[in-house]
C-alpha positions as CSV (number, residue, x, y, z in Angstrom):
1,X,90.9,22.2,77.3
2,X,88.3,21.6,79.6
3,X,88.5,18.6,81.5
4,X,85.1,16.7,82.9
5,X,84.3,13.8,85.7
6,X,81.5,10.9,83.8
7,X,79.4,9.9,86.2
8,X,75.6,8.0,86.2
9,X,73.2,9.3,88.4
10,X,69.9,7.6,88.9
11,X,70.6,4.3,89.1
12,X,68.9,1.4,90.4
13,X,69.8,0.7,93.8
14,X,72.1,-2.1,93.2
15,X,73.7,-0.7,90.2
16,X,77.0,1.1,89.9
17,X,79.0,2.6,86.8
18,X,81.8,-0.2,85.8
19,X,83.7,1.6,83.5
20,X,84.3,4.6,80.9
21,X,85.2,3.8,77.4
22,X,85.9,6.5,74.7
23,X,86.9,4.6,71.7
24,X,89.1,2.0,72.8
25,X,90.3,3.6,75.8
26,X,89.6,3.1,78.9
27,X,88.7,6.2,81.5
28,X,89.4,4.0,85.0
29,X,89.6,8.1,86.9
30,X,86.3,9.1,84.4
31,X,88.1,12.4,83.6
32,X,87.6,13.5,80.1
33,X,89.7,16.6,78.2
34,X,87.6,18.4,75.7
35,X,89.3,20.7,73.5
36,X,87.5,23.9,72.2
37,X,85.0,22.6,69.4
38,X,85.8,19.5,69.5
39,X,83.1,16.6,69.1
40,X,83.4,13.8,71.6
41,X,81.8,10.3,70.0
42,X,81.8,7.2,71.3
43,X,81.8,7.6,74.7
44,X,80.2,4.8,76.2
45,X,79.0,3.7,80.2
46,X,79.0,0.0,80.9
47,X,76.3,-0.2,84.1
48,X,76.7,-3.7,86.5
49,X,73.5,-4.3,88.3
50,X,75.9,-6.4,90.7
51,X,76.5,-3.9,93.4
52,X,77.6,-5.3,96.6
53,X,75.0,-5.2,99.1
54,X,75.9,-4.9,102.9
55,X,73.4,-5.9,105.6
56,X,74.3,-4.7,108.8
57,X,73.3,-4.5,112.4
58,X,74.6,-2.5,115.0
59,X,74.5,-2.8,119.0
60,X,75.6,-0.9,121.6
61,X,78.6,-1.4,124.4
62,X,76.1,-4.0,126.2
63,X,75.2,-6.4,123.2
64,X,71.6,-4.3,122.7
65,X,70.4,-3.1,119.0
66,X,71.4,0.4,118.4
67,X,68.3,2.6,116.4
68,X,69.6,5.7,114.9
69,X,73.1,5.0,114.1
70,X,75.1,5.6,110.7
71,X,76.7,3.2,109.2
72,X,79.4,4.6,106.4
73,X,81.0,2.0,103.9
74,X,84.7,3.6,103.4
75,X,86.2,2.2,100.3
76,X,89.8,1.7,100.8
77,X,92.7,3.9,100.6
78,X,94.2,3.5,97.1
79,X,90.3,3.3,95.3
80,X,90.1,6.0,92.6
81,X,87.6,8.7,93.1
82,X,87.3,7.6,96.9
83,X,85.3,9.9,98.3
84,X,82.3,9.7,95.8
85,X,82.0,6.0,96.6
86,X,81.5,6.5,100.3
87,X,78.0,4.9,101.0
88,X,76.1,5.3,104.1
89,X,72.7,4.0,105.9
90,X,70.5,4.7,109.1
91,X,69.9,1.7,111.5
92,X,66.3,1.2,112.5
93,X,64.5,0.5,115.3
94,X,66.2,-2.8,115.6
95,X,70.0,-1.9,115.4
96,X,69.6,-3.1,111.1
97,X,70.4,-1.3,107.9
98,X,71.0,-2.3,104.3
99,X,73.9,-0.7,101.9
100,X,73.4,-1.3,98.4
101,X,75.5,-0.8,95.1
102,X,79.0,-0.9,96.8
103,X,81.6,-1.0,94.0
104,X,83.9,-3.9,94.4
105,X,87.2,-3.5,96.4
106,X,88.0,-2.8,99.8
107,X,86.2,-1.3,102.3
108,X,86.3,-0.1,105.9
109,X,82.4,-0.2,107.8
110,X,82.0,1.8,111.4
111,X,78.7,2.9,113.2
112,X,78.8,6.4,114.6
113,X,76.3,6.8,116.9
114,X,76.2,10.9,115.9
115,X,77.9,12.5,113.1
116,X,76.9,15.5,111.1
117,X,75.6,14.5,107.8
118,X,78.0,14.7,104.6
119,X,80.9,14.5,106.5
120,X,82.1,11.4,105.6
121,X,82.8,12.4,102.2
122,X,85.9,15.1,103.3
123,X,88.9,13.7,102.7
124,X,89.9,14.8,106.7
125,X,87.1,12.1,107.5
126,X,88.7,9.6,105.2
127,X,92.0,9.6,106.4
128,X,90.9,10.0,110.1
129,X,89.1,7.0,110.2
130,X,91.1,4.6,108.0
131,X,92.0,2.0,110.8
132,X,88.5,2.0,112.2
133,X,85.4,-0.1,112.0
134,X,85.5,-3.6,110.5
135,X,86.8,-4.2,107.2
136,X,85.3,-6.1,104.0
137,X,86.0,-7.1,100.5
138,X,83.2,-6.1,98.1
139,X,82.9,-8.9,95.1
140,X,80.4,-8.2,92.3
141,X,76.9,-9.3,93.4
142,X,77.8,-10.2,96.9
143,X,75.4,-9.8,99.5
144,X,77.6,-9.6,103.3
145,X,76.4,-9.2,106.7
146,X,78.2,-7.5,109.4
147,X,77.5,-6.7,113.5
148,X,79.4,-3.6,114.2
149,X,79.4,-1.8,117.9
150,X,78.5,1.5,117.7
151,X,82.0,4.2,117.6
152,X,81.0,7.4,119.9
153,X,82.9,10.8,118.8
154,X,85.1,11.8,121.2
155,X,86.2,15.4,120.3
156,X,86.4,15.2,116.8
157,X,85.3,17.8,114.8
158,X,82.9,15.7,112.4
């Protein structure tokens, strides 16, 4: 057997994949055994367009917009496939960035003011910063809005 992870890439911004059906049954991890020669039909994708969508500002220690900084949406400990759901933005010049297509359920938001690209989505980073940042609950098609002080890396290793 060979087992495989469904996933939709290219999607709208605001979209996300709700679930994995083959047959009747549900996938909730998306992992799918395939057995030598065997013919998989009826797997099906059901899409939302109703990603959460997280607008966010960021400001420094004295209250003043902070450009540059990334902002990582951490879903919550116990959300399958964690680590693929991690999203993540650049502030602008005015401290602001948008998130889009956030899956429902928890999540943890912090604003690094430096931190090596890709290195939220190691499950060291995850569990290192899990009582960080601000938390949020993601509800289909909800639009949030958050003001988060930047988080400096002090020795870590991300």
């Amino acid at each position: 057997y060979m087992t495989y992870s469904v996933s939709a890439n290219g999607l709208p911004p605001d979209a996300y994949l709700k679930r994995v059906m083959l047959g009747r049954r549900n996938l909730p991890d998306r992992k799918l055994d395939v057995g030598p020669g065997s013919l998989v039909d009826g797997l099906e994708l059901f899409i939302s367009m109703g990603g959460g969508r997280l607008e966010g500002v960021v400001i420094d220690e004295d209250q003043r917009p902070f450009a540059g900084a990334t902002v990582v949406a951490i879903p919550g400990e116990d959300t399958p496939r964690r680590a693929r759901l991690v999203n993540a933005a650049t502030t602008d010049q005015l401290g602001r960035c948008t998130i889009l297509g956030l899956v429902p359920g928890p999540y943890r938001v912090i604003a690094f003011e430096e931190i090596e690209a890709g290195s939220y989505y190691e499950a060291d980073f995850l569990q290192a910063y899990n009582n960080k940042g601000e938390t949020l609950e993601v509800e289909e098609y909800s639009e949030m809005e958050l003001t988060l002080t930047v988080q400096t890396l002090k020795g870590d290793s991300f």
